[in-house]
N, C-alpha and C positions, 0 to 999 in steps of 0.2 A: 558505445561511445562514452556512455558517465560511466562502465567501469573504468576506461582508460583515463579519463580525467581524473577519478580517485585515485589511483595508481602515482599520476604523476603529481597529483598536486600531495602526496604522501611522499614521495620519494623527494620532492623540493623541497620541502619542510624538515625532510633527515639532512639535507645536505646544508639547509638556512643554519640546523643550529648547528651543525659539525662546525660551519663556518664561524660560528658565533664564539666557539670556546677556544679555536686558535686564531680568531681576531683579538680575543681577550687575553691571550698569553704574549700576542706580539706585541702588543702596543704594550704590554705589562698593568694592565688595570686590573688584573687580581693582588688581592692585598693581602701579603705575607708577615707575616709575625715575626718577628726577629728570633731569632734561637737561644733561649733563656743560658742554655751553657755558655753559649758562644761569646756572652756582653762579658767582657772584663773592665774593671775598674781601674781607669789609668790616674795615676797623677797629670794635673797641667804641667804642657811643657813650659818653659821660665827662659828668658835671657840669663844665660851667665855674667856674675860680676865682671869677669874678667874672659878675652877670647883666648886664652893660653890652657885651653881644656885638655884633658888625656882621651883619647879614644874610647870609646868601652869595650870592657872586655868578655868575651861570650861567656854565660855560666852564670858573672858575677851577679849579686841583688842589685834591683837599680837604688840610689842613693835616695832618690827623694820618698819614694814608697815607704812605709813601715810594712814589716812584717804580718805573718798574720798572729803571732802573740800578740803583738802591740795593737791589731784593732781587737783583737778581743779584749785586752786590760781596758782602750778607752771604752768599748761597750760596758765591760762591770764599771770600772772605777769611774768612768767618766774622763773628757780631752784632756783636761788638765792637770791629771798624773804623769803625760807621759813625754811633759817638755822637755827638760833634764834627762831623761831614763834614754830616748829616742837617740841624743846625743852624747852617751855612752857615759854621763855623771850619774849617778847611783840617789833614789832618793830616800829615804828612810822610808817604809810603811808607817801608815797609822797601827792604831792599834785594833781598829777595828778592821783594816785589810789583812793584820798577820791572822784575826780569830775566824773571819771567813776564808781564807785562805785552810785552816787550821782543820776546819768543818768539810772542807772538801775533801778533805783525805789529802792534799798535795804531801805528808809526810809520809802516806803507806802505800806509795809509788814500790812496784814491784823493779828490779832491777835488772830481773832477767827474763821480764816480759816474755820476751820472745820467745825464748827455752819453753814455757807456760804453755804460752798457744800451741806451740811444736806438737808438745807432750797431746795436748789434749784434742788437737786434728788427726793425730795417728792412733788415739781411741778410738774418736768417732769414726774412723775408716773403718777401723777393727769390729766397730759395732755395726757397720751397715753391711758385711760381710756375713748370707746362711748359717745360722747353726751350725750346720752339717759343713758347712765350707770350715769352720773354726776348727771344730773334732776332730773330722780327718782329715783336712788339710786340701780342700779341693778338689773335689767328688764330682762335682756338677759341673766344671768345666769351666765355667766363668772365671777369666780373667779379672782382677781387679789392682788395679797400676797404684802405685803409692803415688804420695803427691810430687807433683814438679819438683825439683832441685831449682834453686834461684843463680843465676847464669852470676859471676864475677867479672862484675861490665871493665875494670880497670885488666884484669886479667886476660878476659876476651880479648878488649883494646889492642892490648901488647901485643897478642898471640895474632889479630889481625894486620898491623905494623910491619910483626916481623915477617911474616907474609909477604905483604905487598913487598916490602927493601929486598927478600930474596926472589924476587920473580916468583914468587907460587900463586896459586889459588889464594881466593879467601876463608874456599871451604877447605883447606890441608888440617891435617894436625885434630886435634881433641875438638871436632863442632860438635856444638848442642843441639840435637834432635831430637826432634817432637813426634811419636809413634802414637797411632791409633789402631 
């Protein structure tokens, strides 16, 4: 008899808090942390001077936002460099914003960056490649894929357009496919 009372009063006790953690998800009393990626920083929205507004249009920057060049100049320089600058008047630099400017390197900006990285991702492939895979040329059997091609999203665009206006697939014609 008191094993079966252990029994049951063990098995009430699994079933008390089973209840207890989805009593605590329905009513929603666990408390969730907001998703640090997910917070964006909006500008307030404002009454227009005037109700004769234009639409907006997808793609475009919203107007009242600054950039994120522009919060970073007010992070160095501080807000009130970038009254005039924000509204497309040009403002002279100090002379002590051209010499840190100057110290950062902003004049030995490389111009074809890109080409740079290129060059030196297709080393480092070439070096994480066997010895023996380099010599002769792939002995050991392992595959190793060069890097992605980068898809031409206005090119694709078009190439899926003409698609759909001819009655085709989306997948017709030159798709980019990903192989493992």
């Amino acid at each position: 008899m008191q094993h079966k009372t252990l029994l049951l009063s063990c098995l009430l006790g699994t079933v008390a808090l089973t209840a207890c953690s989805k009593t605590k998800e329905q009513f929603d009393f666990s408390k969730k942390a907001p998703d640090e990626f997910a917070v964006i920083k909006r500008a307030p929205l404002e009454m227009p001077p005037d109700y004769n507004i234009r639409p907006p249009r997808p793609g475009q920057a919203r107007p009242q936002e600054d950039t994120a060049i522009d919060e970073a100049k007010q992070a160095v320089f501080g807000p009130e460099t970038l009254t005039g600058a924000s509204k497309g008047k040009k403002e002279p630099m100090s002379q002590g914003e051209s010499i840190l400017l100057q110290k950062t390197g902003i004049d030995l900006t490389a111009p074809d960056i890109r080409d740079v990285i290129d060059a030196e991702t297709r080393a480092m492939n070439d070096e994480e490649k066997p010895t023996i895979d380099r010599i002769l040329g792939g002995v050991t059997g392992k595959k190793y894929e060069a890097p992605a091609e980068v898809v031409n999203a206005k090119e694709e665009s078009e190439r899926i357009q003409t698609n759909i206006e001819q009655g085709k697939s989306v997948s017709d014609g030159a798709t980019p496919t990903v192989t493992k």
